[in-house]
DRENDO-1510 file (C-alpha; in Angstrom, 1 decimal, always signed):
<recs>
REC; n; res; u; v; w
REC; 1; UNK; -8.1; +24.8; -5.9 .
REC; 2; UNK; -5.5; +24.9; -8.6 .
REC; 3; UNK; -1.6; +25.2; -8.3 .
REC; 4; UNK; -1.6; +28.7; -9.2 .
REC; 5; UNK; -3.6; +29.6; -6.3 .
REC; 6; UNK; -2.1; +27.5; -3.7 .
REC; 7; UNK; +1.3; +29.3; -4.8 .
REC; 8; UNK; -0.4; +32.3; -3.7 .
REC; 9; UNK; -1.1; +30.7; -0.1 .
REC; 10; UNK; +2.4; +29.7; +0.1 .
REC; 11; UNK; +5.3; +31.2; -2.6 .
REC; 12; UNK; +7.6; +28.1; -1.7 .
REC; 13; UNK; +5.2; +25.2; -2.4 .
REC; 14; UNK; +6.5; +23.3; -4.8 .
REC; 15; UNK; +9.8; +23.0; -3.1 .
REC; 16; UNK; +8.0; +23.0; +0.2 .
REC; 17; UNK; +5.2; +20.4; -0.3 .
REC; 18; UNK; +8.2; +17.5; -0.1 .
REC; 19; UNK; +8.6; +18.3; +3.2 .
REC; 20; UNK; +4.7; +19.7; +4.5 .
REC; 21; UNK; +5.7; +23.0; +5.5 .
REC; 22; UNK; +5.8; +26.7; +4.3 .
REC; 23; UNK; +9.3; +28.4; +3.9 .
REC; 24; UNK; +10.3; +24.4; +4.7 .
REC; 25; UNK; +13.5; +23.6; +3.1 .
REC; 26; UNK; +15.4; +21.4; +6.6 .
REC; 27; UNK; +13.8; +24.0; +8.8 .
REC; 28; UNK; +10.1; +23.0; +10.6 .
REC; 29; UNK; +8.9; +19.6; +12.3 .
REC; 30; UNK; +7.4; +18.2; +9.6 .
REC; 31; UNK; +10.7; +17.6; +7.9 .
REC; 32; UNK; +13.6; +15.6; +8.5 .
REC; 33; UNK; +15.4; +18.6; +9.9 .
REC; 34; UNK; +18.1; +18.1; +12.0 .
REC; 35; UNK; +17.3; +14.5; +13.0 .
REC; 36; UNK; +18.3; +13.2; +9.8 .
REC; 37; UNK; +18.0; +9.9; +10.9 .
REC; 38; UNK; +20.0; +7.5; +8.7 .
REC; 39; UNK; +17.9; +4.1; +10.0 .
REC; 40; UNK; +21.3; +1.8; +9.5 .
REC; 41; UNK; +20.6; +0.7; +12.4 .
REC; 42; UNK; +16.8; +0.1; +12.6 .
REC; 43; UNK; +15.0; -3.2; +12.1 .
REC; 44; UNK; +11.6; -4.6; +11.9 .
REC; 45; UNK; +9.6; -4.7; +14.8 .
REC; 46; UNK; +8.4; -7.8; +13.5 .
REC; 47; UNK; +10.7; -9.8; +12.6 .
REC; 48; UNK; +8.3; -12.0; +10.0 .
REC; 49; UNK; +6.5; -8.5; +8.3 .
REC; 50; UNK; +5.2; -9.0; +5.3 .
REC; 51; UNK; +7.4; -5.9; +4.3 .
REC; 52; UNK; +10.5; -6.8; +6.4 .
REC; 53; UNK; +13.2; -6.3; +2.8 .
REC; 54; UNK; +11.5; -2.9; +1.8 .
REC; 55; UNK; +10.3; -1.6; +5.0 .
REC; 56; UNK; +13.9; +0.1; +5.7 .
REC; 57; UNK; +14.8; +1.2; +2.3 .
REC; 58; UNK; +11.5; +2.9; +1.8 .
REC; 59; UNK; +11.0; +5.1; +4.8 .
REC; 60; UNK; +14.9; +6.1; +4.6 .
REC; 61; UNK; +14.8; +7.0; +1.1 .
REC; 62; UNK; +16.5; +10.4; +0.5 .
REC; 63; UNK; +16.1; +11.4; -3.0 .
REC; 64; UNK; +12.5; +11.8; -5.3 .
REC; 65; UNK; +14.1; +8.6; -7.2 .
REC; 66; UNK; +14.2; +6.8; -3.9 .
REC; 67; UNK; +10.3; +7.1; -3.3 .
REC; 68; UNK; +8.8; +3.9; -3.2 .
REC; 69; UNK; +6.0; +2.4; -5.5 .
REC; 70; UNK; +2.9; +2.5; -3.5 .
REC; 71; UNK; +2.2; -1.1; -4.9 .
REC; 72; UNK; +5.8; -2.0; -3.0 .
REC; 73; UNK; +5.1; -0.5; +0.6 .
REC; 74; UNK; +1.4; +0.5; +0.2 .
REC; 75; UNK; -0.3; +2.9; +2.5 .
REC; 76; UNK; -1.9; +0.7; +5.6 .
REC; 77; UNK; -5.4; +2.1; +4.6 .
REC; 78; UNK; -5.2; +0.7; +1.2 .
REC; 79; UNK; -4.7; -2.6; +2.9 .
REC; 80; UNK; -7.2; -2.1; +5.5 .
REC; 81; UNK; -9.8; +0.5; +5.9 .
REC; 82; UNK; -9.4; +0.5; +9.9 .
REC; 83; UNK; -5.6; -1.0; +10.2 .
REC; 84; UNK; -5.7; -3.8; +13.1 .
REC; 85; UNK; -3.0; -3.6; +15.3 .
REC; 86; UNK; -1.1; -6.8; +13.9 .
REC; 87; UNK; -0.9; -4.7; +10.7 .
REC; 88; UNK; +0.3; -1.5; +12.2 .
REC; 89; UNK; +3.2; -3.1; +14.0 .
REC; 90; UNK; +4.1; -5.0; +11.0 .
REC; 91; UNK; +5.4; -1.2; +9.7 .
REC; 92; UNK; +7.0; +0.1; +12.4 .
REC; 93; UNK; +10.6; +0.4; +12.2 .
REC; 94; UNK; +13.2; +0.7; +15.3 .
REC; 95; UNK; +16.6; +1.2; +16.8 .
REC; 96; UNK; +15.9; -0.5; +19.8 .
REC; 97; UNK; +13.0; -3.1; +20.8 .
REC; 98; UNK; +11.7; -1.3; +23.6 .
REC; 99; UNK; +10.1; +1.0; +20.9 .
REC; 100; UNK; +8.7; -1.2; +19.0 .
REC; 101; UNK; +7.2; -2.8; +22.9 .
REC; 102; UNK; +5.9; +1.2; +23.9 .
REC; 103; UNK; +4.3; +2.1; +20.5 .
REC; 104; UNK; +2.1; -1.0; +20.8 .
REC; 105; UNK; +0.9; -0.8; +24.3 .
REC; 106; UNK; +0.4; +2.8; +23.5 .
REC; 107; UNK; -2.0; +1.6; +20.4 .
REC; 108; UNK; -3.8; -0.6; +23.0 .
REC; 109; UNK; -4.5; +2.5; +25.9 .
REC; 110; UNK; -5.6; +5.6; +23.2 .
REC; 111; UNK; -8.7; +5.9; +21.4 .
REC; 112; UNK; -9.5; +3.6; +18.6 .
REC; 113; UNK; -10.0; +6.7; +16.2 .
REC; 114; UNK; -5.8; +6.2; +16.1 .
REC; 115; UNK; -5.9; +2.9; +13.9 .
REC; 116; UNK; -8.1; +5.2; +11.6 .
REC; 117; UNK; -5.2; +8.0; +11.0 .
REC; 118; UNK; -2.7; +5.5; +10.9 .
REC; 119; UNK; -4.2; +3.9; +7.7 .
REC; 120; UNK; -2.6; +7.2; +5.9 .
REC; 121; UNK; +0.7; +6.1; +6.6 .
REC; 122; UNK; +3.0; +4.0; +4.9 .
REC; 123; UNK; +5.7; +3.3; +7.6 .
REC; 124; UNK; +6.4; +4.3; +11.4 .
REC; 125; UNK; +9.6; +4.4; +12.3 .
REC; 126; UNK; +11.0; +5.4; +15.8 .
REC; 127; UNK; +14.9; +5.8; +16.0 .
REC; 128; UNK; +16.9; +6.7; +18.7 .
REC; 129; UNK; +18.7; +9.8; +17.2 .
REC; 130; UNK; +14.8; +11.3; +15.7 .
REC; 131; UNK; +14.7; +14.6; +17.4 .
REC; 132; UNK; +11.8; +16.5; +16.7 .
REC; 133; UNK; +8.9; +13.7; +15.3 .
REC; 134; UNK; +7.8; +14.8; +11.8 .
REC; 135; UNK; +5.8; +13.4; +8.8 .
REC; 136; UNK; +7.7; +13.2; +5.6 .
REC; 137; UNK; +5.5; +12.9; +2.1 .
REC; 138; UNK; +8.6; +11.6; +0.0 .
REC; 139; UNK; +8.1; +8.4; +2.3 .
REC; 140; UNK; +4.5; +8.4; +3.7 .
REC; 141; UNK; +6.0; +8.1; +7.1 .
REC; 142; UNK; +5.7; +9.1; +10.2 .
REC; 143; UNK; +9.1; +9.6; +12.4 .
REC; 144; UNK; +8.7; +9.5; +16.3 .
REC; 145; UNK; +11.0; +11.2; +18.9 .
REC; 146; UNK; +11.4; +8.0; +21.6 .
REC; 147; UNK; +11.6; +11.1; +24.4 .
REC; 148; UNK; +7.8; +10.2; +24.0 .
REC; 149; UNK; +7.7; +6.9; +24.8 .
REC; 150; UNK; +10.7; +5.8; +27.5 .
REC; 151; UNK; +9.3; +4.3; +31.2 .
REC; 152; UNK; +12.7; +3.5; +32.5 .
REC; 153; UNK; +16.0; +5.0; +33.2 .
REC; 154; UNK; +18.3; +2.0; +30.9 .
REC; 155; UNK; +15.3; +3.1; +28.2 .
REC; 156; UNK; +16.2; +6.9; +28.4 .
REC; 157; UNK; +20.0; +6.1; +28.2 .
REC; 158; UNK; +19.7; +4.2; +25.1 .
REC; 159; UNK; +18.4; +7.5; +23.1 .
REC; 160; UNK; +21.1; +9.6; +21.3 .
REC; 161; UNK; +21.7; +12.9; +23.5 .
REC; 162; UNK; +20.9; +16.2; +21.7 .
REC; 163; UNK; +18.2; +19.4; +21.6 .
REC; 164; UNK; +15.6; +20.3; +19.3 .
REC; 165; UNK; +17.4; +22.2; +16.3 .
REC; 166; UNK; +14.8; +25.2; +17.1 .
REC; 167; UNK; +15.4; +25.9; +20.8 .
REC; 168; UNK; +17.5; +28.0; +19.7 .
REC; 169; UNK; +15.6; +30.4; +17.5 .
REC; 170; UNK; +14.1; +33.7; +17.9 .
REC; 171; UNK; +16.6; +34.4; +21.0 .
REC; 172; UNK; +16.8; +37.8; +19.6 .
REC; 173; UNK; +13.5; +39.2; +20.2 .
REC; 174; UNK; +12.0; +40.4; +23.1 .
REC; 175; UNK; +9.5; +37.8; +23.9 .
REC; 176; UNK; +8.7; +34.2; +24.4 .
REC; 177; UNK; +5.9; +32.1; +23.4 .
REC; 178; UNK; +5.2; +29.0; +26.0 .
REC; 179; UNK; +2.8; +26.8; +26.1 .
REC; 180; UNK; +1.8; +23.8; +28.8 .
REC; 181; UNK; -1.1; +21.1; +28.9 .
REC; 182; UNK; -3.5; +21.2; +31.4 .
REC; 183; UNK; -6.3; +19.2; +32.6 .
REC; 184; UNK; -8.4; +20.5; +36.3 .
REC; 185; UNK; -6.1; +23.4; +36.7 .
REC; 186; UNK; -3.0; +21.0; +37.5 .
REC; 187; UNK; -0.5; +20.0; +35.1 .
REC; 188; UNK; -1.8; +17.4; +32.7 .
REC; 189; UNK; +1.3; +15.0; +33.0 .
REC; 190; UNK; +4.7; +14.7; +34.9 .
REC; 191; UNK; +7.2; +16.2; +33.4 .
REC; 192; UNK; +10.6; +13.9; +33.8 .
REC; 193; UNK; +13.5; +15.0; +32.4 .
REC; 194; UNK; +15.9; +12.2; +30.3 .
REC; 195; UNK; +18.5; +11.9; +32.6 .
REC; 196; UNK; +16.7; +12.2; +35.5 .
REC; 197; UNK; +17.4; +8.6; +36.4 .
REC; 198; UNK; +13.3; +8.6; +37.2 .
REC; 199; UNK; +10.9; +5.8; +36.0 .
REC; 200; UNK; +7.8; +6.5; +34.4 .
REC; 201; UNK; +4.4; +5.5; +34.0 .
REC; 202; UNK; +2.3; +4.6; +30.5 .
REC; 203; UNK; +0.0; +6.9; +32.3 .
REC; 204; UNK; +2.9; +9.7; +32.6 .
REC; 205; UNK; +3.4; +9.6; +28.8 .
REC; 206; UNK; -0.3; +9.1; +27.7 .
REC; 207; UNK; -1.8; +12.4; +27.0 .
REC; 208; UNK; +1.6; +14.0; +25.5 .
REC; 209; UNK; +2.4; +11.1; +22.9 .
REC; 210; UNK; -1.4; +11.2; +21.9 .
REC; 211; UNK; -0.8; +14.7; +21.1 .
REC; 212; UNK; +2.1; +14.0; +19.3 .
REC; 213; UNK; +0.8; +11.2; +17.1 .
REC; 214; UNK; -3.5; +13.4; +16.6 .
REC; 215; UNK; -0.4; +16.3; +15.1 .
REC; 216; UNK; +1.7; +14.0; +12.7 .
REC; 217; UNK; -1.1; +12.2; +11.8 .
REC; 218; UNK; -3.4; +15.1; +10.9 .
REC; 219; UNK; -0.1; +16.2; +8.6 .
REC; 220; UNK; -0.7; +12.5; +6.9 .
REC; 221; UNK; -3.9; +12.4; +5.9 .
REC; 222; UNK; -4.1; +16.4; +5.1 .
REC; 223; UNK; -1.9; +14.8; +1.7 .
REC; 224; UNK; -3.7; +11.4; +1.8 .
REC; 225; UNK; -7.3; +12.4; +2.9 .
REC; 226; UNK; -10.2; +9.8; +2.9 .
REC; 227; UNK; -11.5; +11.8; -0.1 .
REC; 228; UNK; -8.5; +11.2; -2.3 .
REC; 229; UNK; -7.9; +7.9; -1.4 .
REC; 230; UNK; -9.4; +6.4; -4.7 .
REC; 231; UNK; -7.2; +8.3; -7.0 .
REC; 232; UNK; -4.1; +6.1; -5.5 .
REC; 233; UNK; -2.1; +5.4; -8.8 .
REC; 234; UNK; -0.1; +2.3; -7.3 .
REC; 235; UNK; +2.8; +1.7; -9.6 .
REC; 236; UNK; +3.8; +5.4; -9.2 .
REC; 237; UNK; +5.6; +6.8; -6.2 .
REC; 238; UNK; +4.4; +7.8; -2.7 .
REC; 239; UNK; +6.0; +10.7; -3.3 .
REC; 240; UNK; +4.3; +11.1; -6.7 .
REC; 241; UNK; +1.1; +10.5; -5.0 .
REC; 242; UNK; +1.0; +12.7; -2.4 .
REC; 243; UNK; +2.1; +15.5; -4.6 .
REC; 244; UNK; -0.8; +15.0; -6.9 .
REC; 245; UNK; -3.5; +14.6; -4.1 .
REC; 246; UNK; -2.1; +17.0; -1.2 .
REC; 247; UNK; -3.3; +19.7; -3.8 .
REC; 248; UNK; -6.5; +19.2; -2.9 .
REC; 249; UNK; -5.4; +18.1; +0.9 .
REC; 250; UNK; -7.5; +19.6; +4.0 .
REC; 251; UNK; -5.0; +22.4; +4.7 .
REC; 252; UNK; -5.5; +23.4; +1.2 .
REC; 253; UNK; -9.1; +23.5; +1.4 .
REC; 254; UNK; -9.2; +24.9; +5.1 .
REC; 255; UNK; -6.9; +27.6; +3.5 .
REC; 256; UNK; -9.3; +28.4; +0.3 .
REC; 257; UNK; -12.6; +28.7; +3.4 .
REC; 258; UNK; -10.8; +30.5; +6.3 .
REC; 259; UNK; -7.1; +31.6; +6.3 .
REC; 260; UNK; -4.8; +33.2; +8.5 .
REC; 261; UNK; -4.7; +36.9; +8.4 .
REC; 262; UNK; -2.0; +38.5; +11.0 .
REC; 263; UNK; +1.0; +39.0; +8.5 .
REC; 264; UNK; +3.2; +39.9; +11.1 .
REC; 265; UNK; +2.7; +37.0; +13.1 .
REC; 266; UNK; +3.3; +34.9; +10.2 .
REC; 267; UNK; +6.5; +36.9; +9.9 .
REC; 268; UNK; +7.5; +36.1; +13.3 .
REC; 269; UNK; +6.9; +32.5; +12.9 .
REC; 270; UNK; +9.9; +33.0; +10.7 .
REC; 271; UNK; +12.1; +33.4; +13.1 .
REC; 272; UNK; +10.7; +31.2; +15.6 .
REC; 273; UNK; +10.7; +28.4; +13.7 .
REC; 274; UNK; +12.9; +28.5; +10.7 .
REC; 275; UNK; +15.7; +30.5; +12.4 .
REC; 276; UNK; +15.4; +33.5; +10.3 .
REC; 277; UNK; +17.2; +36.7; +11.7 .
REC; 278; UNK; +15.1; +39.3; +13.1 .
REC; 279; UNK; +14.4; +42.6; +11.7 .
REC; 280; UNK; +14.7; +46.1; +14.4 .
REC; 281; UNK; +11.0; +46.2; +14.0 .
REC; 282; UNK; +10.4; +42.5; +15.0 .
REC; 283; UNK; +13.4; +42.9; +17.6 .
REC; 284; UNK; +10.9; +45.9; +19.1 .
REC; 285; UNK; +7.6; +43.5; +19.7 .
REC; 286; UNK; +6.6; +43.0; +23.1 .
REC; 287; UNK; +4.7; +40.1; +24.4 .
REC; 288; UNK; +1.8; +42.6; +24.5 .
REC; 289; UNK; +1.7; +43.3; +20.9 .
REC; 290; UNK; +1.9; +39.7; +20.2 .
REC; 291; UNK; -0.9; +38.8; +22.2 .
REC; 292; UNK; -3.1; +41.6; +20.6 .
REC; 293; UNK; -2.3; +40.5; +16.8 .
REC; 294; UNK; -2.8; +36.6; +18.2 .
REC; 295; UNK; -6.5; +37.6; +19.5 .
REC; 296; UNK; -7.8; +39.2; +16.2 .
REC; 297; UNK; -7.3; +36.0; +14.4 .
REC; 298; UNK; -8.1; +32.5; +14.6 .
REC; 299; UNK; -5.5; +30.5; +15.6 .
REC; 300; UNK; -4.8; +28.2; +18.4 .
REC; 301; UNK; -1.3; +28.2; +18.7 .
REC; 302; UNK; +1.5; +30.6; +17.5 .
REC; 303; UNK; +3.0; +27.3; +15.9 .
REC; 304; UNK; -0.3; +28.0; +13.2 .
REC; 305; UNK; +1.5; +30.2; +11.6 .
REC; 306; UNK; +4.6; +28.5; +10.5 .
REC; 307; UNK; +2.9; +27.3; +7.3 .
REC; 308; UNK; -0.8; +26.0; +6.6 .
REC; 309; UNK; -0.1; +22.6; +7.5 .
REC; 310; UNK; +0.4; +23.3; +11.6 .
REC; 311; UNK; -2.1; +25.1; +11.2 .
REC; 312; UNK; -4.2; +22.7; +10.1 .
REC; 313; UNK; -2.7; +19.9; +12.8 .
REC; 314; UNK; -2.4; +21.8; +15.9 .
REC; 315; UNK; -6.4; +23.0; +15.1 .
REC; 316; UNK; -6.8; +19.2; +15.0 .
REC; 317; UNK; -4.4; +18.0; +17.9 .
REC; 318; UNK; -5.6; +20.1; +20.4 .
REC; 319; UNK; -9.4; +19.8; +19.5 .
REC; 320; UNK; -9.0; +16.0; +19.8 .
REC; 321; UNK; -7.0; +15.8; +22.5 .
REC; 322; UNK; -9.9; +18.2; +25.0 .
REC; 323; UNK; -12.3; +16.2; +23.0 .
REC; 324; UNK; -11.1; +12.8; +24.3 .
REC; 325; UNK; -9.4; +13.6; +27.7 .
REC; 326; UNK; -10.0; +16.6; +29.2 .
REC; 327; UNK; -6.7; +17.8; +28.5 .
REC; 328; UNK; -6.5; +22.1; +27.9 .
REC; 329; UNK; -3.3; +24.1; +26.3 .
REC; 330; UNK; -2.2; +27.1; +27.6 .
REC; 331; UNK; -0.7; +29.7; +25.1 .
REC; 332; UNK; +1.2; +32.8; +26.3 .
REC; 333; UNK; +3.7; +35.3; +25.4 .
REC; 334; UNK; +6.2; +36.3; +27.9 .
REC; 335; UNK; +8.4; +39.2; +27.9 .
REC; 336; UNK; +12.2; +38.6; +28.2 .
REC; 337; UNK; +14.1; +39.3; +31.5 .
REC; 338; UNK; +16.9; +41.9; +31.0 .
REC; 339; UNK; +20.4; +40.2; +29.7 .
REC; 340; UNK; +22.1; +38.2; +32.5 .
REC; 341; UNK; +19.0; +37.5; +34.2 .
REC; 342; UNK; +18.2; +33.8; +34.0 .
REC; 343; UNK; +14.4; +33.1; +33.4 .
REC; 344; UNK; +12.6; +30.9; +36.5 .
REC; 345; UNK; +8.9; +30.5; +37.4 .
REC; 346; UNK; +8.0; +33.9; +39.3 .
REC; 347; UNK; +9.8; +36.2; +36.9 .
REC; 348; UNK; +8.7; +34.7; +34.0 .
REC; 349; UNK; +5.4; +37.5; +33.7 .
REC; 350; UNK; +2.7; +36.7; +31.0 .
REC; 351; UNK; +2.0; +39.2; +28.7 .
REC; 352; UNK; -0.9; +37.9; +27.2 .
REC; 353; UNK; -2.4; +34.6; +27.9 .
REC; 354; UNK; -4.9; +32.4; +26.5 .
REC; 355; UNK; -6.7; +28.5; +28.1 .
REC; 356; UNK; -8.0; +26.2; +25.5 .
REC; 357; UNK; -7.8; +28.8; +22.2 .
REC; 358; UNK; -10.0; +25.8; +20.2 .
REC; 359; UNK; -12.9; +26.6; +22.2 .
REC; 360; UNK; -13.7; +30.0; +20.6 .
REC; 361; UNK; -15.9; +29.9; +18.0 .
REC; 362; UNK; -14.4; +30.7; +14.8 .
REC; 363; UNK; -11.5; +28.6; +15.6 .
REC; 364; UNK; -14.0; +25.6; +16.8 .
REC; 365; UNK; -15.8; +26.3; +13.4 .
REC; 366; UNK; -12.0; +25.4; +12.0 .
REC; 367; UNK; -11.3; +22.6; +13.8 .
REC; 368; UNK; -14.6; +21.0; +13.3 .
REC; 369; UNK; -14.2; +21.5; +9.8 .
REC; 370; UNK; -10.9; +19.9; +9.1 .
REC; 371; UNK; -12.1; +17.0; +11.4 .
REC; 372; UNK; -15.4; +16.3; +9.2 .
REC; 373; UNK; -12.9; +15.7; +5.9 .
REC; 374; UNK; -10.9; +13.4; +8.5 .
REC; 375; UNK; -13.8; +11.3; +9.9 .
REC; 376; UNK; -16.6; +12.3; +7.3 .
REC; 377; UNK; -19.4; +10.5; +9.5 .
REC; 378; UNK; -19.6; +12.6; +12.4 .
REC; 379; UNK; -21.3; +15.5; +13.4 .
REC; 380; UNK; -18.3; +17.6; +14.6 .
REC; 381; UNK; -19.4; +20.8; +14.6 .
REC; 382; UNK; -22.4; +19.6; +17.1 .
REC; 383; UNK; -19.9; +17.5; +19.4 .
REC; 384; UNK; -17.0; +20.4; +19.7 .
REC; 385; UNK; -19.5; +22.8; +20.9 .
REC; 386; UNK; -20.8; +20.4; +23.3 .
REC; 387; UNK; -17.3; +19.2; +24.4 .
REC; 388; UNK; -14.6; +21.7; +23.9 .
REC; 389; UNK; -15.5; +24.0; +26.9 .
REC; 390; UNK; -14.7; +27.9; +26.2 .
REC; 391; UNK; -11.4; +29.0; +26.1 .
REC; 392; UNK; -10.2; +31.3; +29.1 .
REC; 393; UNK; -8.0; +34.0; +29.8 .
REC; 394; UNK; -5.3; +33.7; +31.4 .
REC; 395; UNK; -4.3; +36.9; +33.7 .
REC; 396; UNK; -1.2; +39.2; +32.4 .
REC; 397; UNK; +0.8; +40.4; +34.8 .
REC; 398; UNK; +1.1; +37.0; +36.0 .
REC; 399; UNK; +4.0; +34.9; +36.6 .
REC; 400; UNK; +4.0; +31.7; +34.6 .
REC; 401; UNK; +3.6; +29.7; +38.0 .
REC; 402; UNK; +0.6; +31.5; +39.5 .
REC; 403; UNK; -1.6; +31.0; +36.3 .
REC; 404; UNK; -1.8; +27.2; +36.4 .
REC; 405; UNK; -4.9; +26.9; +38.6 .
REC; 406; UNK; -7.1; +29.9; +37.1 .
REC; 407; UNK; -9.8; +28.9; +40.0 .
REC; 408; UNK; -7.0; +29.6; +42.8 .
REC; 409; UNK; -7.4; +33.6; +43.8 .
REC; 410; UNK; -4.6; +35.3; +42.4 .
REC; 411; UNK; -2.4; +37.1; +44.6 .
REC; 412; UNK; +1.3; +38.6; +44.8 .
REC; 413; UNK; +3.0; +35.7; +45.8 .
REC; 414; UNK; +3.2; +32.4; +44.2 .
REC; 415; UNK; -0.5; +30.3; +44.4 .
REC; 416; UNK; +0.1; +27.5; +47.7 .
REC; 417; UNK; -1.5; +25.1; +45.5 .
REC; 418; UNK; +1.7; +24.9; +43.0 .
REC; 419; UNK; +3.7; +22.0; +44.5 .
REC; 420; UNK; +7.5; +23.1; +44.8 .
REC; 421; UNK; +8.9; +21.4; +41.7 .
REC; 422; UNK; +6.4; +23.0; +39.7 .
REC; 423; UNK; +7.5; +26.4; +41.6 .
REC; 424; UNK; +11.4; +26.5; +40.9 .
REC; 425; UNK; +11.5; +25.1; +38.0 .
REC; 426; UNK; +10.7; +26.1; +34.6 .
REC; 427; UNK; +10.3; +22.7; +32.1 .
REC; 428; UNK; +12.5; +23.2; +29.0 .
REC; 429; UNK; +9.2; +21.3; +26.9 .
REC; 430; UNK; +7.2; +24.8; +27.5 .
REC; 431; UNK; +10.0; +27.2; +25.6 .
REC; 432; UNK; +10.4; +25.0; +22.4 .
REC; 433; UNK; +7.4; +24.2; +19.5 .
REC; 434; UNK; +5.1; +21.7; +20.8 .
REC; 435; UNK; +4.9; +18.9; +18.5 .
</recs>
């Protein structure tokens, strides 16, 4: 595909590719966004890396001039085709040790296919004030939130206190989109909030932080695919690189086969996720109408259609993630209680509801494709239709609470099977973007 026609895909892409998102600018997960970070006070994991004196300098470099050589801080895969674990913790960057402690243990519990994705990286770096995680090409890095990762209360405390930039956004309208893992009608993982003084398990933060890391990942090798990998000029920049080969990256390609169609939800997306004011018309939609434009398209999350490249990596996240564990997202919209009224679990009422979007077949057929340019050896398309399940609707009409076991007979009241923290509480992780 040429650069002419991937400016038709996405009118901002030159400006936008730095940061792997349409409309990107410091607005959308896969940039620096709010978070910034300014990695002063990070420090090799590993005290002896090989890369120890560049290691800092290149994942916090700011400017195009600041990029790296690829020959100074090379891309793991480049190294290694399957990174070992000894050389993946030789790149990871922290504030405080206990990060550097989690993100290894967390490499020894998930699936091996993890070392694979990580070879597209240059650089993981886990800071304490990195709030949401993203993937930025000017560095080949990949920036974790630690809200992922914590076990213990003195870990929680050590992690700089502030909100996703995008909570905020899209307060205007008349709807919300949630979402929520699942896995055998329960909850798929605890839900602990930072300063809940609570300790938690590597089992607690398993299935969320894999999701996190399939996501940022997918966004690293959709610009450095296994395809491309040969065309690596070293004594030019990463930045440089990743430029030249993300224009024939997997999003790209997924785009030029089977691309979004529902304008106005790409529209929306504007405002949920770049903060864009709302038009009357938007300010009008109901979770109804949403729900109706979501189900004539293929999507699997309303995240998709911030710009080709979530697409692309919640398609992959959330196929991987059923694939390997079991683990099923729920995507609804909810309409707004009236001004004054504060949302909680039985008045929050589903619009429109959707279990395990990946499952349907064109957006299977999607996911399956991007996965075969990931891990070219593999009959995806055979294994998804054998292990994604189907995707299931979830009742409207519904309060958030009642839907989580879809076995459980539905009735007026709230189902006796939700245990009463799940029932009075509404998690703040279900109102913002996912990943």
């Amino acid at each position: 595909m040429t650069i002419k026609n991937i400016k038709f895909l996405c009118p901002l892409f030159f400006s936008i590719m730095l940061f792997t998102g349409c409309g990107g600018g410091k607005h959308g997960e896969t940039t620096p966004g709010a978070s910034d970070p300014k990695l002063r006070d990070t420090h090799p994991y590993v005290a002896n890396s090989r890369y120890r004196n560049v290691l800092q300098k290149c994942a916090g470099a700011k400017s195009r001039s600041e990029s790296c050589k690829v020959n100074e801080l090379p891309f793991l895969a480049l190294e290694q085709e399957v990174p070992s674990k000894e050389l993946i913790m030789q790149r990871v960057l922290v504030s405080h040790d206990w990060m550097g402690k989690r993100f290894e243990e967390m490499l020894d519990l998930l699936e091996d296919d993890m070392k694979v994705l990580l070879g597209a990286v240059t650089a993981i770096v886990i800071d304490d004030d990195i709030i949401p995680s993203y993937y930025w090409i000017r560095t080949g890095a990949m920036y974790i939130d630690p809200r992922y990762l914590w076990l213990t209360p003195s870990e929680a405390r050590s992690i700089t206190e502030k909100d996703d930039y995008r909570s905020g956004f899209g307060k205007e309208l008349r709807f919300s989109n949630w979402h929520r893992d699942v896995k055998n009608n329960r909850r798929a993982y605890n839900y602990f909030a930072i300063d809940s003084n609570q300790t938690r398990t590597l089992n607690d933060i398993k299935y969320r932080f894999a999701g996190l890391l399939y996501h940022e990942l997918m966004h690293a090798n959709d610009f450095f695919p296994p395809y491309k990998r040969d065309k690596v000029i070293k004594h030019e920049s990463v930045e440089t690189n990743l430029r030249r080969l993300g224009q024939d990256g997997i999003s790209v390609n997924l785009y030029a086969r089977s691309p979004l169609k529902a304008q106005h939800l790409k529209d929306i997306a504007e405002v949920l996720y770049r903060g864009k004011a709302a038009t009357v018309y938007q300010k009008g939609v109901y979770a109804e109408d949403m729900g109706s434009w979501f189900s004539n398209d293929y999507a699997n999350a309303m995240y998709s259609y911030s710009t080709i490249f979530e697409d692309t990596a919640m398609l992959f996240q959330r196929a991987m993630i059923k694939y390997h564990y079991g683990v099923e997202s729920d995507q609804v919209f909810i309409d707004n209680p009236i001004d004054g009224v504060d949302f909680n679990c039985a008045n929050a009422i589903i619009g429109w509801g959707e279990r395990n979007s990946v499952a349907k077949d064109e957006v299977r057929s999607r996911a399956a494709y991007v996965t075969k340019l990931v891990f070219p050896s593999k009959d995806w398309d055979t294994m998804f239709s054998q292990k994604l399940g189907t995707s299931k609707v979830i009742p409207h009409n519904k309060s958030w609470c009642e839907t989580l076991n879809l076995n459980a007979k539905m009735t007026k009241g709230i189902d006796g099977d939700i245990n009463t923290t799940y029932r009075d509480a509404i998690y703040k992780e279900d109102m913002i973007p996912p990943y």
